[in-house]
ROFI-323734 format. One line per field, with one value per residue (C-alpha): residue number from 1; x, y, z. Coordinates in steps of 0.25 Angstrom, whole numbers, m for minus. Layout:
BEGIN
pos: c(NUM/...)
xx: c(X/...)
yy: c(Y/...)
zz: c(Z/...)
***
This chain:
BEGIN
pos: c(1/2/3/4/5/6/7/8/9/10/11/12/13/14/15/16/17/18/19/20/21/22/23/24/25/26/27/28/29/30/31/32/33/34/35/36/37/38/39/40/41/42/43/44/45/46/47/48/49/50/51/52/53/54/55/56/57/58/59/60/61/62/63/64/65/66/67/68/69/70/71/72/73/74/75/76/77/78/79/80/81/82/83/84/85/86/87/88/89/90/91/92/93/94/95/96/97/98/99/100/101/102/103/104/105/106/107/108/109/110/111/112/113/114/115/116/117/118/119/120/121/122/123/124/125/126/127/128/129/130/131/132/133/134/135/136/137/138/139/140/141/142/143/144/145/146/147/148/149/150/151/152/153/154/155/156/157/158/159/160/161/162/163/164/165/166/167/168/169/170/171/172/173/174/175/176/177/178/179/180/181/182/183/184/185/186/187/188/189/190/191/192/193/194/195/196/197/198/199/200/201/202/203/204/205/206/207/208/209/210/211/212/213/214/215/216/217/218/219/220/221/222/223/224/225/226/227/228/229/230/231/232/233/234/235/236/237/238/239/240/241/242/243/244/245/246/247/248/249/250/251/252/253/254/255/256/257/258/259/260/261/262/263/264/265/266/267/268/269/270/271/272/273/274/275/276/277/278/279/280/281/282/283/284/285/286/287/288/289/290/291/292/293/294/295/296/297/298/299/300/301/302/303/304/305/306/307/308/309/310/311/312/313/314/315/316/317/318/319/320/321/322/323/324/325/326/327/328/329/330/331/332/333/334/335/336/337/338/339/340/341/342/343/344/345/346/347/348/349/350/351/352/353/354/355/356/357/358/359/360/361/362/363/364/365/366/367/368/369/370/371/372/373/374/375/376/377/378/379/380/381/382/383/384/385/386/387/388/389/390/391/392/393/394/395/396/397/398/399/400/401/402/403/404/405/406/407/408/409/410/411/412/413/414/415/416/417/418/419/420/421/422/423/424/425/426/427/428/429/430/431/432/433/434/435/436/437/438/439/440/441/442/443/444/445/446/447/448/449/450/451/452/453/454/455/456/457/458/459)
xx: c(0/5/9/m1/m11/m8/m8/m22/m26/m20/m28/m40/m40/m36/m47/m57/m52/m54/m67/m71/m65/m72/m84/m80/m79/m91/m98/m94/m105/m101/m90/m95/m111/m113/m123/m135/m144/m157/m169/m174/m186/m193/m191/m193/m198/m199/m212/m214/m227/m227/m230/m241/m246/m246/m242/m233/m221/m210/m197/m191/m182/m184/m179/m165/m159/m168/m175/m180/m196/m205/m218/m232/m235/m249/m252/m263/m258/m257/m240/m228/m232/m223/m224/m217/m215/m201/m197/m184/m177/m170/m177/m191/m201/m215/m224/m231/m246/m249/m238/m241/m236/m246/m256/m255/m259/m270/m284/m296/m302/m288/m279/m264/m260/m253/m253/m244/m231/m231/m217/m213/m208/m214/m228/m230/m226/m234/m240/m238/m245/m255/m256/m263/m256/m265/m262/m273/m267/m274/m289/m289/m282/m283/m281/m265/m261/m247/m239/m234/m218/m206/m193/m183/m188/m179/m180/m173/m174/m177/m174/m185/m180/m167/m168/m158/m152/m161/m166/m174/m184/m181/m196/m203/m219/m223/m232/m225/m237/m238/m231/m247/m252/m240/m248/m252/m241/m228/m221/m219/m229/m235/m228/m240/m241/m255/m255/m256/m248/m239/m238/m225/m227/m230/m221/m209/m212/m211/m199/m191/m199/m201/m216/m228/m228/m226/m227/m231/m226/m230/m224/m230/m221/m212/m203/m201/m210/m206/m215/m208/m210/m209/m210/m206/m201/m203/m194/m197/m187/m185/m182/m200/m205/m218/m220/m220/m232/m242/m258/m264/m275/m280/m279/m292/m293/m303/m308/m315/m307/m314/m303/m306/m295/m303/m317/m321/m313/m301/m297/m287/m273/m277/m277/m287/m291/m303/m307/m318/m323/m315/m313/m311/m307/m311/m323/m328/m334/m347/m349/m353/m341/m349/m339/m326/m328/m325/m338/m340/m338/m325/m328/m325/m313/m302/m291/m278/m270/m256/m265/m273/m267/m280/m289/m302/m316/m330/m337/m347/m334/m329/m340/m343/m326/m323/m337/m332/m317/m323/m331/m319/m310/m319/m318/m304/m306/m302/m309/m313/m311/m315/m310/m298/m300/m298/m302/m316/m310/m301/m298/m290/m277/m278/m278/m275/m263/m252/m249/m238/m248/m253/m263/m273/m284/m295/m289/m294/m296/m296/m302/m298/m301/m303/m306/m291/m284/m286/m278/m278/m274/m270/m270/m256/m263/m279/m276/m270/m264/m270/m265/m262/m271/m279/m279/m288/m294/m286/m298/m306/m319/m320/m334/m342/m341/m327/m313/m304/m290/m288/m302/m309/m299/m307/m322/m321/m319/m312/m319/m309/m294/m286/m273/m259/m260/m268/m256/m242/m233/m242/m235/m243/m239/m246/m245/m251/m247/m257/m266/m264/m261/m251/m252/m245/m253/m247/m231/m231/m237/m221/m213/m211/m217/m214/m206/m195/m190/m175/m173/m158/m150/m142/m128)
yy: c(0/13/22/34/23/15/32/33/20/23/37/30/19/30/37/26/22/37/37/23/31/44/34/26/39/45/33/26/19/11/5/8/4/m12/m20/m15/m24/m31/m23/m33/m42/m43/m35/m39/m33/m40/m38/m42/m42/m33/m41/m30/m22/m34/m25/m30/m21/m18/m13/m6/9/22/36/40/37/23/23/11/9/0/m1/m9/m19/m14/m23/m15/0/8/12/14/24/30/41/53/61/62/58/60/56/60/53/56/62/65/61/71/71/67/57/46/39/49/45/32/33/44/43/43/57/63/72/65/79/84/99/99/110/112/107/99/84/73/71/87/91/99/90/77/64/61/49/43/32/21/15/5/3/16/16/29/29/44/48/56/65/59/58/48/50/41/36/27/14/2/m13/m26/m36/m50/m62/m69/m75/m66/m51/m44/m30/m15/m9/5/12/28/32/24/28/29/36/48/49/56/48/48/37/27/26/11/7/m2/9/20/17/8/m3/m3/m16/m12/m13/3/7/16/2/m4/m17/m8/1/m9/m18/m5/0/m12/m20/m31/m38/m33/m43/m42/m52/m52/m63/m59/m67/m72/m71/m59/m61/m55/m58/m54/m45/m47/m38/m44/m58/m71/m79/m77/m87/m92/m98/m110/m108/m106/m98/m95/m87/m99/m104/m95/m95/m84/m75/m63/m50/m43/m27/m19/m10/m1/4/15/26/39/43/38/37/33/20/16/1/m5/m8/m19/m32/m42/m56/m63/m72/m82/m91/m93/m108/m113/m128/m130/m126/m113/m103/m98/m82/m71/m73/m58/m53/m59/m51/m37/m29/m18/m7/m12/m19/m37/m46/m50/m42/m47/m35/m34/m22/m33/m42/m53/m56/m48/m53/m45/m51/m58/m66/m68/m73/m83/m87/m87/m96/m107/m106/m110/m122/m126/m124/m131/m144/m142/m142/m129/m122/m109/m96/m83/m75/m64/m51/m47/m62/m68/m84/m89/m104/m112/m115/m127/m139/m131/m138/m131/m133/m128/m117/m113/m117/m130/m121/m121/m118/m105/m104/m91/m95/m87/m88/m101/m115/m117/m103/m104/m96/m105/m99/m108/m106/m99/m86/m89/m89/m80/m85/m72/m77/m93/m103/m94/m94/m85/m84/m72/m67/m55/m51/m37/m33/m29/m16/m10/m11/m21/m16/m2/3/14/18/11/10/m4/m16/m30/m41/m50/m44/m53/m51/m51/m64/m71/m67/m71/m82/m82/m76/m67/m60/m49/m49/m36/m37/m49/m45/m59/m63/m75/m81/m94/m95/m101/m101/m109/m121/m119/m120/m104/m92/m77/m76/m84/m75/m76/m61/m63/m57/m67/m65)
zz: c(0/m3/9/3/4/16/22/17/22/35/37/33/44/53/50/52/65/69/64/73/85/85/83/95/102/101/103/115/117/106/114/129/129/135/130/131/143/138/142/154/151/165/179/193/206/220/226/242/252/262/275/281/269/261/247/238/237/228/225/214/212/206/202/199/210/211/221/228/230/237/231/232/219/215/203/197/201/189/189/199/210/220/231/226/239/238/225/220/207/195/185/190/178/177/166/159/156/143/140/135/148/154/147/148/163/162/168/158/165/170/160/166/168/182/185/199/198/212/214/202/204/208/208/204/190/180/167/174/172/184/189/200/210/218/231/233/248/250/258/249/235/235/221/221/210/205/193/183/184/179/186/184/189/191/193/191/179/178/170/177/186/193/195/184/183/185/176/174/168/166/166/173/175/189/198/206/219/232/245/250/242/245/258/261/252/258/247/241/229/220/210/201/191/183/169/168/156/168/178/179/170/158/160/164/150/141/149/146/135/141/143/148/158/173/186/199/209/224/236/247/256/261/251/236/226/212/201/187/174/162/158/164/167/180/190/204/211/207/193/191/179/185/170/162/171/172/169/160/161/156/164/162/160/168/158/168/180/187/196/205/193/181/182/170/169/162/161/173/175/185/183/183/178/174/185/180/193/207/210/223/225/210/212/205/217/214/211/204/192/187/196/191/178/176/173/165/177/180/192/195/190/197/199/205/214/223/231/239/247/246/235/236/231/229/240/233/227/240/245/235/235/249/252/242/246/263/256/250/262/271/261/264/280/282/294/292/302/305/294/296/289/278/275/276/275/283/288/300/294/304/293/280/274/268/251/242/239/253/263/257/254/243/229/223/208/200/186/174/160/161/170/166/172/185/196/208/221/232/247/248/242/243/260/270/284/293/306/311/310/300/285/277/264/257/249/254/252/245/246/235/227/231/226/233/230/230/239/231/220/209/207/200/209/205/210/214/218/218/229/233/242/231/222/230/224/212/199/190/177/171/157/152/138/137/147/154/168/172/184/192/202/215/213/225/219/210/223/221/226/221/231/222/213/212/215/216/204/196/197)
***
């Protein structure tokens, strides 16, 4: 090569290893960024029962700094609430009215505008989204002007069957309240599970992309139970899928629910199923079924709750269930006793044997859609041990005419509610996607309890 050439040549490589620099340089991520981490495909939170309040509680953190929160699980509240008294963070935003996020919670009769510039932050600024918390663990739900808000919210992934890594959401929707409606609660507000497009298992699966799926699994014991978002599996220790195992049935919408907010009626983020008869022993319990469905005013259906800690029945329900679960208990030589409130039923525990699943008392059949989905509840969540020697019925009577679960807030009344103790050590997936309800019924009949999720992190 001639040295004119072989100069030229030179130049030219020199030039294009210049070129690669400079873009090298003013590029670093080319070189310095790590693998970006796979968006998570489920998240965990433990939930516990508190020993005298019997709520369900919660923890997860907040704000910038993150800030840890205690709250109460209230599977069919409308979003995330917390008491704002003393809020401080450096990633706090209001919402303003007329977003779409705004809109998306409004009232039928009520314009979603805020008009409080008193002392902006928290819970008064100007053009803001209004929002309207609940605690049904209030005689009085005493309606409290608040505003939708967003924070950083984190929690901790899951592969199902380990707790992973943290993860958070920037602009996380939640409820920004005064500290006055936290009272009652064994927290600083309200984890709310409904299928409101602001609650927390919407909101989580369009954060992260991941299903619009969400379990609940609520010990019995004073130990951790686990509520999972997301799809399965979902493991118990030892090594059990509870997901791959679980009964189907609809989850019913009430198109009419009736609010001191919304007079009118808008359709409910609660969630209910459709019970078609009660079996006890096998055999069917003879009753009004009219009042298992849903009528036009919004009022009947079953409705399952965390809010209650005991199934609630309209008294002529009760009546008719309670009447055939004695008959059936007597077969079983159980001796019945003076009932202890809140229960009407109660028995000796003198001669009531012990199984897998709880005290040998009559089976009780909840049927669904069909003769062939049944959800059976066996003695370890139909009965309560009140004091020794005495086991009771845990089904209370609800009267007629009132609300069950949250006292006069709503004008349209469940007929059946179905509660917490009913709920323990059974897995139940919302699947709000499908509109579907999954459920195990007794995990205990598995060797396992809710209480057996592996909540220690994989090495």
């Amino acid at each position: 090569m001639a040295p004119s050439v072989l100069h030229q040549y030179q130049i030219s490589l020199l030039s294009s290893l210049l070129i690669l620099l400079l873009i090298l340089i003013s590029s670093p991520q080319l070189i310095l960024s790590k693998p970006q981490k796979p968006p998570p495909k489920a998240l965990i939170l433990q939930v516990s029962k508190h020993p005298s309040t019997l709520q369900y509680i919660t923890h997860l953190k907040q704000r910038s700094p993150l800030v840890p929160l205690q709250l109460v699980v209230d599977l069919n509240g409308d979003f995330l609430w917390v008491g704002c008294d003393n809020y401080t963070s450096s990633t706090f935003r209001v919402v303003r009215c007329h977003t779409p996020l705004c809109n998306s919670l409004v009232l039928s009769f009520d314009n979603g505008c805020g008009s409080c510039d008193t002392k902006k932050g928290p819970r008064c600024n100007p053009n803001s989204c209004i929002s309207y918390p609940l605690n049904p663990f209030l005689s009085d739900p005493n309606p409290n002007y608040s505003e939708l808000s967003q924070d950083v919210l984190s929690l901790q992934t899951t592969d199902g069957s380990n707790p992973g890594r943290y993860v958070s959401v920037r602009r996380f929707p939640f409820t920004c309240a005064s500290d006055y409606i936290t009272q009652n609660l064994t927290g600083s507000g309200i984890a709310g599970l409904g299928r409101s497009p602001v609650g927390m298992p919407l909101q989580l699966s369009s954060a992260f992309g991941f299903a619009k799926k969400f379990a609940i699994c609520l010990p019995s014991s004073s130990s951790n139970g686990v509520i999972f978002f997301g799809d399965g599996p979902y493991v118990m220790l030892p090594r059990n899928d509870i997901s791959k195992s679980l009964i189907y049935t609809p989850l019913l919408i009430n198109p009419l629910r009736r609010t001191f907010m919304n007079p009118n009626g808008e359709a409910s983020n609660e969630y209910f199923i459709g019970v078609k008869s009660i079996k006890i022993n096998d055999k069917v319990v003879t009753l009004n079924t009219t009042l298992l469905a849903i009528d036009k005013s919004g009022n009947g259906g079953t409705k399952i709750t965390t809010t209650v800690p005991y199934t609630v029945m309209h008294a002529e329900i009760y009546k008719a269930f309670t009447e055939a679960f004695v008959k059936a208990a007597v077969a079983m030589k159980l001796e019945r006793v003076a009932g202890v409130a809140p229960f009407g039923v109660c028995f000796s525990s003198k001669g009531v044997g012990s199984t897998r699943v709880g005290p040998a008392v009559p089976t009780i059949d909840l049927v669904l859609q069909s003769e062939k989905v049944v959800w059976r509840i066996f003695g370890a969540n139909s009965i309560v041990r009140v004091k020794e020697g005495v086991l009771c019925l845990g089904v209370v009577d609800g009267g007629v005419g009132r609300r069950f679960d949250t006292h006069e807030y709503y004008d349209t009344m469940a007929t059946i509610v179905i509660g917490g103790h009913q709920l323990e050590d059974n897995l139940l997936q919302f699947d709000l996607g499908a509109s579907k309800l999954g459920f195990s019924s007794s995990l205990l009949f598995r060797q396992t309890t809710c209480s057996n999720f592996n909540f220690t992190t994989k090495a």
